[in-house]
matplotlib code that plots the C-alpha trace (Angstrom):
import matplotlib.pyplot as plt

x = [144.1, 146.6, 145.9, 148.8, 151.8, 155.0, 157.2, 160.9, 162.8, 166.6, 169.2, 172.4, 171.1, 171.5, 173.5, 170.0, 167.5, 167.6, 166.5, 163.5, 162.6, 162.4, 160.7, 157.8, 158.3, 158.0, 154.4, 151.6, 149.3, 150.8, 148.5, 151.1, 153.7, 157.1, 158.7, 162.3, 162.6, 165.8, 166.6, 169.7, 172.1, 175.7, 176.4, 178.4, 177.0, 173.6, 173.4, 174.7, 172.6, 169.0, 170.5, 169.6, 167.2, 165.4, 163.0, 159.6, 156.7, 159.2, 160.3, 162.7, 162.2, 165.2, 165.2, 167.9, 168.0, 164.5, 164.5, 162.7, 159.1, 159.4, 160.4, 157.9, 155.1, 156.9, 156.7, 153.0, 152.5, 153.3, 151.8, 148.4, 147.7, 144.3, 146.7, 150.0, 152.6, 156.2, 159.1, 162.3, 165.3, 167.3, 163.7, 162.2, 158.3, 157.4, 155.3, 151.6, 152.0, 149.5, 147.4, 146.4, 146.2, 144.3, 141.4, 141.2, 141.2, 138.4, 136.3, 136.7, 136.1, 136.4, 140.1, 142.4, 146.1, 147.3, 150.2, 151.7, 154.3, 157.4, 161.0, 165.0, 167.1, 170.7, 172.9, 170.4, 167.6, 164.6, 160.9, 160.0, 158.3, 155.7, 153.2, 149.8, 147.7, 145.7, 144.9, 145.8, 149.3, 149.8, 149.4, 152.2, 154.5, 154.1, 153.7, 153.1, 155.9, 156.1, 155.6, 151.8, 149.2, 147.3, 144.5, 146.3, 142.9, 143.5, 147.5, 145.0, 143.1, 145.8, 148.2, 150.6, 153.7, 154.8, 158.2, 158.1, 159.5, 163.1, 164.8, 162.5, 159.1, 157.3, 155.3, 154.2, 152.6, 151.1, 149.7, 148.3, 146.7, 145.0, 143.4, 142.7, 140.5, 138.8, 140.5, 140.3, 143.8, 144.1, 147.1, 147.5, 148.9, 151.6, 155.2, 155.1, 157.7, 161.6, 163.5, 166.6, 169.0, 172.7, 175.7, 175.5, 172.6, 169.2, 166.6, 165.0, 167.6, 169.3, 167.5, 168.9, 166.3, 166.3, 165.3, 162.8, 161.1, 161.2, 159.7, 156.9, 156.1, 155.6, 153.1, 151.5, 151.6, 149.6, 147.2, 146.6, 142.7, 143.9, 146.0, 143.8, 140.3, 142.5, 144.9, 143.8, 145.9, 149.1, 151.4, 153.5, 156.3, 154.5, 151.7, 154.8, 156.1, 152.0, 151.9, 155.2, 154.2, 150.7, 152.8, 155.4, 154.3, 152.8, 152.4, 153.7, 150.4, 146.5, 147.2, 150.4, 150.8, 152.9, 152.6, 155.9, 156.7, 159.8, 161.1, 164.5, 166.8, 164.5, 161.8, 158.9, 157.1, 153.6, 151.7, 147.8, 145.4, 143.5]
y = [24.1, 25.2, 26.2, 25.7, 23.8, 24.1, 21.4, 21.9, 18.2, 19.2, 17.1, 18.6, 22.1, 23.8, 27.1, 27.7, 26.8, 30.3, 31.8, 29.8, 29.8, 33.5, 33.7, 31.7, 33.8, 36.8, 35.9, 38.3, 35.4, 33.9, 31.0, 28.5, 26.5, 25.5, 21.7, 21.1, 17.6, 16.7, 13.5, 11.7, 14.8, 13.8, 17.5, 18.7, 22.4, 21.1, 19.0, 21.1, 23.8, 21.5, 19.8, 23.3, 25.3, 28.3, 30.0, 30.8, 28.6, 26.0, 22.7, 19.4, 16.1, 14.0, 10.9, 8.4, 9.4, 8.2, 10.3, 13.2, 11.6, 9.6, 13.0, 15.0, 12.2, 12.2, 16.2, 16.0, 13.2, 15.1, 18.5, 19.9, 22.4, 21.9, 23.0, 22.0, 23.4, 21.7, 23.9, 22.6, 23.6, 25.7, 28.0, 30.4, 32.2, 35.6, 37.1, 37.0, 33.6, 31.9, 35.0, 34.1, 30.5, 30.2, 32.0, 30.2, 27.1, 28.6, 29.8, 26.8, 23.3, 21.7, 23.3, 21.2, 22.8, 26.2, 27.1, 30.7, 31.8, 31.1, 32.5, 30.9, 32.6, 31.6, 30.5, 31.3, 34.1, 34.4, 33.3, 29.8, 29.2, 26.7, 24.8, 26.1, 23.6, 21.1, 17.5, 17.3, 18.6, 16.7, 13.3, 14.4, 15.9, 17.8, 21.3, 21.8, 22.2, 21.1, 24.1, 24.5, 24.3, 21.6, 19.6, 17.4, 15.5, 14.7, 13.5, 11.1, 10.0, 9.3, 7.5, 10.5, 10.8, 7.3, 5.9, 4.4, 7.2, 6.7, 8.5, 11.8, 13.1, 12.1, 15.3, 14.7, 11.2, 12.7, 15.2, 13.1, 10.9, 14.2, 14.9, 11.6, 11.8, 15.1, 17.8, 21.5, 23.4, 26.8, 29.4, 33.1, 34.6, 36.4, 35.2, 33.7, 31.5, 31.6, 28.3, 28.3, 27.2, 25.5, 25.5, 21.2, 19.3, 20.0, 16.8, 18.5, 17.8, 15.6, 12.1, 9.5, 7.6, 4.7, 6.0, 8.5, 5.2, 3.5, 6.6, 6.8, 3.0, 3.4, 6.2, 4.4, 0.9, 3.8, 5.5, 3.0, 3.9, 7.7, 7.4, 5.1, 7.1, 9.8, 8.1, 10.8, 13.5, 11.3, 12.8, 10.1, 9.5, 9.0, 7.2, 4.9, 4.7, 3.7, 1.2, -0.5, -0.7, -2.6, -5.0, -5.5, -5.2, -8.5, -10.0, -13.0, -14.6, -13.6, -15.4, -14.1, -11.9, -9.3, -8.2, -7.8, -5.6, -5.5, -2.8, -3.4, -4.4, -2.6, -4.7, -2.9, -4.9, -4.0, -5.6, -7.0, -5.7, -7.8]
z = [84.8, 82.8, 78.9, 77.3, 77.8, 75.7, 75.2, 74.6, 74.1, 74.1, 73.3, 73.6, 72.4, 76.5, 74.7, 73.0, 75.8, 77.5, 73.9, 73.5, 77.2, 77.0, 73.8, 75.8, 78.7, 76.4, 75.0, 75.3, 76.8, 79.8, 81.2, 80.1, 81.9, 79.8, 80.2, 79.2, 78.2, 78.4, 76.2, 77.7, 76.3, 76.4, 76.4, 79.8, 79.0, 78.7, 81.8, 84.0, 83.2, 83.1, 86.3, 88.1, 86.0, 87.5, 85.3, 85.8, 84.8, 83.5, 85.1, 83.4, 82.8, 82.8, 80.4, 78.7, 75.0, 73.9, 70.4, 69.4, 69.3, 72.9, 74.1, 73.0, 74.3, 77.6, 77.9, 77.1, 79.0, 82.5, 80.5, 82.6, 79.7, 77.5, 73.9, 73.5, 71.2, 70.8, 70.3, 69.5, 72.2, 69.6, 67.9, 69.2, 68.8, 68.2, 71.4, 70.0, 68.4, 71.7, 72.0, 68.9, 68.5, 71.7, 70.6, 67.3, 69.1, 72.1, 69.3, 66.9, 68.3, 64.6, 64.4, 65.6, 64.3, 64.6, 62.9, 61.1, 59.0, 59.8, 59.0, 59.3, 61.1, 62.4, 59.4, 56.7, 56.8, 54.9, 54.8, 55.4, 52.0, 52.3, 50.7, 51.5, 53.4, 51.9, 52.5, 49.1, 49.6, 52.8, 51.6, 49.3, 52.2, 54.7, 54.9, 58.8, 61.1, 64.7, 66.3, 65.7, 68.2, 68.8, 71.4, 74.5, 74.1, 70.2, 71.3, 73.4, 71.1, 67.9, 71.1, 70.6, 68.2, 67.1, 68.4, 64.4, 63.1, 64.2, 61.4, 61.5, 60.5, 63.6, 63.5, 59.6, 61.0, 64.2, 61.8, 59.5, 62.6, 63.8, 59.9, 60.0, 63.0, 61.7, 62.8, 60.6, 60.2, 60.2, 59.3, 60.9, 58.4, 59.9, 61.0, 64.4, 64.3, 63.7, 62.7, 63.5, 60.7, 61.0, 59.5, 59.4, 57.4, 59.3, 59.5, 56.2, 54.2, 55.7, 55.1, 52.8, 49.9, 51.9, 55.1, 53.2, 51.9, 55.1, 56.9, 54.4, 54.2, 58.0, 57.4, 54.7, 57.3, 59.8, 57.4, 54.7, 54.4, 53.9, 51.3, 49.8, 50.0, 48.6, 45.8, 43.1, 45.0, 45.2, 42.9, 41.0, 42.6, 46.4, 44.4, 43.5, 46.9, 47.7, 44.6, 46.3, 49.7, 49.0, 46.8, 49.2, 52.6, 54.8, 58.5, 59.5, 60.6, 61.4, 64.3, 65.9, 68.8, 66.1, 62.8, 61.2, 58.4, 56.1, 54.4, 53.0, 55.8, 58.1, 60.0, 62.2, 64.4, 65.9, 68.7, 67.4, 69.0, 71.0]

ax = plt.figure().add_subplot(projection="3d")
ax.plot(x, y, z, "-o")
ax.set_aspect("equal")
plt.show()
């Protein structure tokens, strides 16, 4: 079996895909196989060169454009590794990054998130400056990025990234299902990572009020019990945001197959379980 598996969704992004390839290529530990998802790009560049791409360890998945989370569950999905660590098409890793991440999560069943420092490069340079982790500090926004190691079996367990979080933030939910269920966090303190910044709005800054709110009413709608066991962290305006969605949130009926939310003009709709 393979022990880690790195996902790469790319949409569009084929003039970066050789970079981060060989930055995986490049690592010090090499029990790892690479899969290119790529997510119904519209790109000419970027089909033709995933139509035919030869590198070692690494194979494609070809899907319609399902959106960042669907793409990352369908890499995993088909992934044989035991860890997993998504890497976005157009970011890159520095070569000891899964050296060390594997033998923090071989030696540490309680651990279930690997991350590092991390630095921009691209149109802005400079070090990543973060939040330090806490639970405390999560609840309030997230300070882990997507490209940290975690266990295939807890993606099992938590169902994965959720298909919810259309606008963004899918990893901050899948986090938060993964502290939710347990898991310990744990930072090498060393730059491992390398973020690549554009000239254009990135998803960090780019997310209007009204999609921030809807995104964190659907991770309030997934992890009510967490915020609430831990309301005295919230700081005032997501304690707001909390205060709102407990007012304003409701299903249409104990008894219907769905439970449907409304947030605004959005609407989410969730099967019952049975």
């Amino acid at each position: 079996m393979t022990k880690v598996s790195i996902i790469i969704p790319c949409y569009n992004h084929g003039k970066y895909v050789d970079e981060a390839v060989a930055s995986c290529l490049n690592q010090t530990y090499q029990d790892i196989e690479i899969i290119i998802v790529n997510d119904g790009s519209i790109d000419a560049m970027t089909n033709e060169l995933l139509s035919h791409y030869q590198k070692p360890k690494t194979r494609v998945i070809t899907t319609q454009n399902q959106g960042l989370a669907m793409a990352r569950n369908t890499g995993i999905q088909a992934a044989k590794g035991v860890y997993i660590l998504p890497l976005d098409a157009d970011d890159r890793i520095a070569p000891t990054y899964i050296e060390k991440a594997v033998k923090i999560l071989d030696t540490n069943p309680k651990i279930g998130i690997v991350y590092c420092n991390a630095e921009f490069f691209g149109a802005q340079q400079g070090i990543w400056s973060l939040p330090e982790y806490s639970l405390a500090t999560e609840l309030n926004g997230n300070c882990l990025f997507c490209t940290s190691l975690f266990r295939k079996e807890a993606w099992e367990q938590v169902g994965g990234y959720k298909k919810e979080m259309k606008y963004g933030w899918e990893d901050y939910e899948f986090w938060l299902s993964l502290l939710e269920k347990g898991c310990e966090v744990y930072k090498i303190p060393e730059v491992l990572f390398y973020y690549r910044q554009h000239v254009t709005a990135s998803m960090l800054k780019s997310i209007d009020e009204e999609k921030r709110n809807y995104l964190y009413n659907v991770i309030f709608s997934f992890h009510q019990d967490l915020y609430k066991t831990h309301k005295k962290f919230l700081k005032a305006d997501i304690k707001q945001l909390f205060k709102a969605y407990n007012h304003a949130f409701f299903y249409k009926s104990k008894t219907a197959t769905h439970r449907i939310y409304h947030i605004g003009k959005f609407t989410l709709k969730f099967k019952r379980k049975k």
